[in-house]
C-alpha positions in Angstrom: -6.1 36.8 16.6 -4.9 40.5 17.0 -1.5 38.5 18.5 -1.1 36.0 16.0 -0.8 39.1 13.6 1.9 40.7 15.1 3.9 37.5 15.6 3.4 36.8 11.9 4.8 40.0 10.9 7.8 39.7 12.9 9.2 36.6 12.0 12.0 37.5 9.7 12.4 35.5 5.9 16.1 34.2 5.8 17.6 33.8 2.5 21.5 32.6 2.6 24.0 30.3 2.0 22.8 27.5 4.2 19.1 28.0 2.7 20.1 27.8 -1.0 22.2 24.5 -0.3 19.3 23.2 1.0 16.9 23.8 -1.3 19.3 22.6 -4.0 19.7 19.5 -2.5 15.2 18.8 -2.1 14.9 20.1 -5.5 17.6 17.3 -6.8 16.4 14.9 -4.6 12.9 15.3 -5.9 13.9 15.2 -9.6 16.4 12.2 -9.0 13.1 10.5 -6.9 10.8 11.1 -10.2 13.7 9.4 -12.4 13.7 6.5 -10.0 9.9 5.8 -10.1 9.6 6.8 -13.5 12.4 3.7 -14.3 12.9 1.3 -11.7 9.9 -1.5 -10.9 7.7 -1.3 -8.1 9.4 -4.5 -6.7 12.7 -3.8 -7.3 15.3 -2.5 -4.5 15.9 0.8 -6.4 11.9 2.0 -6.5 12.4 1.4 -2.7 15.3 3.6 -2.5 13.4 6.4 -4.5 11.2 5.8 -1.1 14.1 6.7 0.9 15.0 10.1 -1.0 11.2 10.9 -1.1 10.5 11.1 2.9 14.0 12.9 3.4 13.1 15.4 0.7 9.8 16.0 2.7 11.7 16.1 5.7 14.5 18.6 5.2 11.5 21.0 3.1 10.6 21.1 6.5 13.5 22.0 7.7 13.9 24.6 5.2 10.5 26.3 5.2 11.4 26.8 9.2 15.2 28.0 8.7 13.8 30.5 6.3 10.9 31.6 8.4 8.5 30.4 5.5 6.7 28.2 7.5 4.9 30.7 8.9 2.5 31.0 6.2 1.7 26.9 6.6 2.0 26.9 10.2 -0.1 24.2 10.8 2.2 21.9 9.1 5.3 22.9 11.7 6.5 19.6 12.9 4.2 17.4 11.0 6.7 15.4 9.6 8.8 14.3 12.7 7.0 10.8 12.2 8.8 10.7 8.8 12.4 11.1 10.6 11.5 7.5 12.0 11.2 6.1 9.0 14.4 7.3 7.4 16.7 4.6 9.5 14.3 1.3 8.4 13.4 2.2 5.2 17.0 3.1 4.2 18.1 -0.4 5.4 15.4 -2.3 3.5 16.6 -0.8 0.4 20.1 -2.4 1.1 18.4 -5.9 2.2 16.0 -6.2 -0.7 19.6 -5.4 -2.8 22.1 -7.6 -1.1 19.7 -10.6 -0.1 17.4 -10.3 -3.2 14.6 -11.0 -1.4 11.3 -8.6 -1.7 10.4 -5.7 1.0 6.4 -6.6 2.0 4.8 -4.1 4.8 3.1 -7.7 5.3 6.3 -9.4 6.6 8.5 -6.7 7.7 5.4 -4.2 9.7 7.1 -4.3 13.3 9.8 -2.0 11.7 7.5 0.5 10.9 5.8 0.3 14.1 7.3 3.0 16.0 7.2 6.0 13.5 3.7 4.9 13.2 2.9 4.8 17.0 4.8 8.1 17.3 2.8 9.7 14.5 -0.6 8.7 16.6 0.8 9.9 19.6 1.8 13.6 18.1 -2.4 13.5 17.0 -2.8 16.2 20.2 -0.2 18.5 19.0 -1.1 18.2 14.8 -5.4 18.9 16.2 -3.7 22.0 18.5 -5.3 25.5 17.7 -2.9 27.8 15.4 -1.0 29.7 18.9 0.1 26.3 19.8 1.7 25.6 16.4 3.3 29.2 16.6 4.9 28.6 19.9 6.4 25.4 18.9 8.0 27.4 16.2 8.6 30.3 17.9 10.4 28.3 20.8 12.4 26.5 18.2 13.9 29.4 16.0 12.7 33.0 17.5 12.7 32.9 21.5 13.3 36.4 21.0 9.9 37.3 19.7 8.0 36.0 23.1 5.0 33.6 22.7 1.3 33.6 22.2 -1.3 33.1 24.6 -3.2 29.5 24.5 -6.8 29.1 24.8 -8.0 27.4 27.9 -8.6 23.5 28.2 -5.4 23.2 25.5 -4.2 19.4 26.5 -0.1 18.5 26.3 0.0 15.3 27.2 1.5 14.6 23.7 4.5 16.4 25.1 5.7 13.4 27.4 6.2 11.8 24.1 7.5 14.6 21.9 10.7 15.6 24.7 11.7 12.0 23.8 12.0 12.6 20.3 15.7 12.7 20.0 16.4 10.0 21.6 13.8 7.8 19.5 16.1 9.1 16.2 19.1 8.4 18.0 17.9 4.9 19.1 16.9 4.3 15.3 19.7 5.3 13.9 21.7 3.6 15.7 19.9 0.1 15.7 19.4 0.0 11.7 23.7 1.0 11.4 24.3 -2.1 13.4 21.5 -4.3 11.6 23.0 -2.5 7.7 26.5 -3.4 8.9 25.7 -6.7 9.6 23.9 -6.9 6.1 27.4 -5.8 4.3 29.6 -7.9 6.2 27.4 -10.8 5.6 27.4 -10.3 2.1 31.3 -9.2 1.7 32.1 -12.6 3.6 29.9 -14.6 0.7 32.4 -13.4 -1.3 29.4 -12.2 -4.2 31.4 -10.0 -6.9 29.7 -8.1 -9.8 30.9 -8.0 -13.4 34.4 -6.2 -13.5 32.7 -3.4 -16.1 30.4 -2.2 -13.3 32.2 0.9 -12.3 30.5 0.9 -9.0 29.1 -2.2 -7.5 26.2 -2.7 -5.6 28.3 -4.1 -2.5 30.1 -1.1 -3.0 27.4 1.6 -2.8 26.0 -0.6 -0.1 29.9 0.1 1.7 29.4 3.6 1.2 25.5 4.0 2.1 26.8 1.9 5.6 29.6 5.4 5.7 26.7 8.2 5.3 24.6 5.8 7.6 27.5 6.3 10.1 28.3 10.3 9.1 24.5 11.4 9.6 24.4 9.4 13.1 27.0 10.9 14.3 25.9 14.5 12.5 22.7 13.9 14.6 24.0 13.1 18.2 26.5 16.3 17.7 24.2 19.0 16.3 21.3 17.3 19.4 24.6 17.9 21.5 25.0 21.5 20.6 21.6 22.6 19.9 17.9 23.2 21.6 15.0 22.1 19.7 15.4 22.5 16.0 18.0 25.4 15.4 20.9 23.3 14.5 18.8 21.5 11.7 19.9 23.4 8.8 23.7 21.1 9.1 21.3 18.0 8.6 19.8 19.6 5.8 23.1 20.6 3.9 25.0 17.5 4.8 21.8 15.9 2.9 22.4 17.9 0.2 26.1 16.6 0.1 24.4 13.0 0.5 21.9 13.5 -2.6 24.6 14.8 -5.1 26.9 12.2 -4.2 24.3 9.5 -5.1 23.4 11.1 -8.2 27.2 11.0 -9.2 27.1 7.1 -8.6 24.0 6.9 -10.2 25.4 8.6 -13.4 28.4 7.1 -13.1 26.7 3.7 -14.2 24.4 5.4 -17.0 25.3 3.9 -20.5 25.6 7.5 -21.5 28.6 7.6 -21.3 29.8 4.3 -22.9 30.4 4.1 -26.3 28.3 0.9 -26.6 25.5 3.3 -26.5 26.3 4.7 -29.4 28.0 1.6 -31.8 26.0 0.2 -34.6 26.6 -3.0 -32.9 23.9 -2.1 -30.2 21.6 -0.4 -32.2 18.8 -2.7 -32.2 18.3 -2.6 -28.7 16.5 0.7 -28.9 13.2 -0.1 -30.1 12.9 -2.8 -28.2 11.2 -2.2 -25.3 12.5 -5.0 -23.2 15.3 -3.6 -20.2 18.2 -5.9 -18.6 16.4 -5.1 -15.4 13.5 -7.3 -16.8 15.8 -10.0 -17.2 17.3 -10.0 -14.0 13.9 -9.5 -12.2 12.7 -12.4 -13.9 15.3 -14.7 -13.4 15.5 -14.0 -9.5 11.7 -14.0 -8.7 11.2 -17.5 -11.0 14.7 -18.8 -10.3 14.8 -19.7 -13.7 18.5 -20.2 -13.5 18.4 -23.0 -11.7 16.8 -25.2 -14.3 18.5 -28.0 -16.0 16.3 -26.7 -19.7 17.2 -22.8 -18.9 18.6 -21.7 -22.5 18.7 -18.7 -24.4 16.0 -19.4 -26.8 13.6 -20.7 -23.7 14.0 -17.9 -21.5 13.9 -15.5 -25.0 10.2 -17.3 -25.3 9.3 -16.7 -21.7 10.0 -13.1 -22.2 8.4 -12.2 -25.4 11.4 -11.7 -27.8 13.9 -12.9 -29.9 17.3 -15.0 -28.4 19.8 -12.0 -30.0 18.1 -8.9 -28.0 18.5 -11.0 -24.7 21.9 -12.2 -25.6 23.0 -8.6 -26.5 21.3 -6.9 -23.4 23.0 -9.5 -21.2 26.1 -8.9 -23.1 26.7 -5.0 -22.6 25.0 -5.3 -19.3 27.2 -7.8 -17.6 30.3 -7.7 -20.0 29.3 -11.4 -19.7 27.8 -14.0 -22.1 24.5 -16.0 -21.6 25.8 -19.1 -20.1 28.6 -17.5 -18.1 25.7 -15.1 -16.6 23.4 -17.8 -16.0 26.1 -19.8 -14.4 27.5 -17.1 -12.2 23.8 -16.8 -10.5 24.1 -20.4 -10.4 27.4 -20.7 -8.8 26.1 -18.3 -5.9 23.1 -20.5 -5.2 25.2 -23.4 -5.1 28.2 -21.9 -2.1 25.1 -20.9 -0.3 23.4 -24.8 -0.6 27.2 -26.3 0.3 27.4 -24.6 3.2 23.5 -25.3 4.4 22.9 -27.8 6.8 19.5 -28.0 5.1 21.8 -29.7 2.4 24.1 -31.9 3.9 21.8 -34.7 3.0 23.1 -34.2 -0.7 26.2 -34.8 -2.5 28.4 -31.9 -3.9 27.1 -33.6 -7.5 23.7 -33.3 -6.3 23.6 -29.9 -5.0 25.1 -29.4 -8.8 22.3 -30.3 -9.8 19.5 -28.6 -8.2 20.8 -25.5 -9.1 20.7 -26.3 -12.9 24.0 -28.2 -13.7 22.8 -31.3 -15.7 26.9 -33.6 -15.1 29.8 -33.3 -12.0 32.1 -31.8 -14.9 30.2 -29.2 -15.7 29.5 -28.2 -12.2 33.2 -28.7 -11.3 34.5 -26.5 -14.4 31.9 -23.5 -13.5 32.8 -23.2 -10.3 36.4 -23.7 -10.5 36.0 -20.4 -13.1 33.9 -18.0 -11.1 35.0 -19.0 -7.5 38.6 -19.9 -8.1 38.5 -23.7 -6.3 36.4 -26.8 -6.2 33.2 -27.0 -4.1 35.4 -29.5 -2.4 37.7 -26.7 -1.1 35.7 -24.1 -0.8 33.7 -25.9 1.9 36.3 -27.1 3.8 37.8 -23.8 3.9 34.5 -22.2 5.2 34.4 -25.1 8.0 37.7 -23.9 8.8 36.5 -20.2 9.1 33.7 -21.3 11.2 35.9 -23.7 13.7 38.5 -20.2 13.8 
């Protein structure tokens, strides 16, 4: 152990510019995770994203306990979080399905995804049960070549490394796969034509635009610094340009915060603070029950089903949206009903009938809410998407 002394004293501590960017960017990717689980649902799309900035936060500490040399004093955690690299691509386009389909993540449905981070991690067991010299090689091969290497005991097994050279190629292959499967996500929601409330500053469709352009920036960040560098030394651009990526979500996450609106602060609001019920309740509740869709949905009812009083739900929809009850609850309504017209699982039904089972109770009604949100009558609208599809 005489060795593993003298290497340990030799590896330098780094401190600069390209190790205080990253450990700004962990530090405010760990407090914006905390505000995400600490607010957001378990079930919702956003406590799936705090997922996201969790793993890369353990990820890029990694990265930064090796750029520094720090790792050396938990050397037996060097490279125990390569697994998590492989989870960065899926779980970062489940966040944008659960948001733009509005239909839940489930480990139960959606395993396979997960499969090959998992089967990786199992197959990197070997290297993670290694004795200490083996873990300081890996290191040392990675970041100090200069210092020499350790002797390893006898009967030492790398089979794991037939696995591990492949490594790169297994990101580069995720990566790539989920930005083809996210982009098709975005396009198919941008050609449903599904708007949000002009007072949202920045859509969801929007962020999901610009999570598809960092999706795209980090791929192509990858395949060049794998390009230019051996093993790990060129990880320290991943880690700043994560940085970059964490403060710009935090600005689009601010930039919605009622905060800043002076709604927050008018009289006129004031007796939504101590109540304890959230617009995020109400949205959650009308999606997973698809209350909207029933001909009795009112304000009063759906106040009842929630455990308050008709004003606080009216007034929460209200400075949420920028929309009034029944123009919200027709909206969700309206989207249903393009999806159902355009389903050949509905062609059986008339365009009054397909009305209906999304909550419209006459033709007129039906014909005047969709002419509002959408622009034209169900009657044009799908004979203009028949004419998309025959183009």
């Amino acid at each position: 152990m005489d060795d593993v002394k003298v290497i340990f004293d030799q590896i330098p501590i780094r401190y600069d510019l390209a190790s205080h960017i990253m450990l700004l960017g962990i530090v405010q990717g760990l407090f914006l995770t905390l505000v995400i689980f600490l607010r957001a649902k378990r079930t919702s799309a956003i406590h799936l994203f705090g997922w996201v900035i969790l793993i890369q936060c353990i990820v890029f500490l990694d990265v930064y306990l090796c750029y520094t040399g720090l790792m050396k004093y938990v050397i037996h955690l060097n490279d125990s979080t390569e697994f998590l690299v492989l989870f960065i691509a899926p779980s970062l386009y489940f966040f944008l399905y659960t948001l733009l389909e509005r239909e839940p993540f489930t480990l139960k449905k959606h395993w396979p995804h997960f499969l090959l981070p998992l089967l990786y991690g199992i197959s990197q067991t070997g290297y993670l049960l290694s004795p200490v010299q083996v873990k300081y090689n890996a290191y040392l091969g990675a970041y100090h070549r200069d210092l020499g290497y350790l002797d390893v005991p006898d009967g030492v097994s790398y089979s794991y490394h037939f696995i591990k050279n492949k490594f790169r190629w297994l990101v580069l292959i995720s990566f790539t796969f989920y930005f083809v499967l996210t982009t098709r996500l975005v396009l198919k929601a941008r050609k449903k034509g599904l708007v949000s409330p002009k007072n949202i500053k920045v859509d969801k469709y929007k962020f999901s635009r610009h999570t598809v352009l960092v999706f795209l920036i980090l791929g192509l960040s990858l395949f060049i610094v794998f390009s230019n560098f051996d093993d790990d030394g060129g990880d320290h651009y991943l880690g700043m340009l994560e940085t970059l990526a964490t403060f710009i979500t935090s600005f689009f996450i601010l930039s919605e915060s009622r905060f800043f609106e002076k709604s927050w602060i008018s009289d006129k609001y004031e007796t939504l603070a101590t109540d304890s019920l959230q617009f995020e309740t109400i949205e959650d509740f009308m999606d997973a029950s698809g209350y909207f869709a029933e001909q009795e949905a009112s304000l009063k009812n759906l106040a009842e089903k929630l455990d308050t009083n008709a004003n606080t739900v009216s007034k929460l929809i209200n400075s949420s949206t920028g929309m009034n009850f029944n123009d919200y609850i027709n909206q969700k309504r309206i989207l249903l009903s393009k999806d159902r017209l355009v389903d050949g699982d509905y062609a059986h039904l008339t365009v009054e009938a397909i009305g209906q089972t999304v909550g419209f109770n006459s033709k007129s009604a039906f014909y005047n809410a969709f002419k509002k949100h959408v622009g034209q009558s169900p009657s044009a609208f799908v004979k203009e998407r028949k004419a998309q599809k025959r183009v």
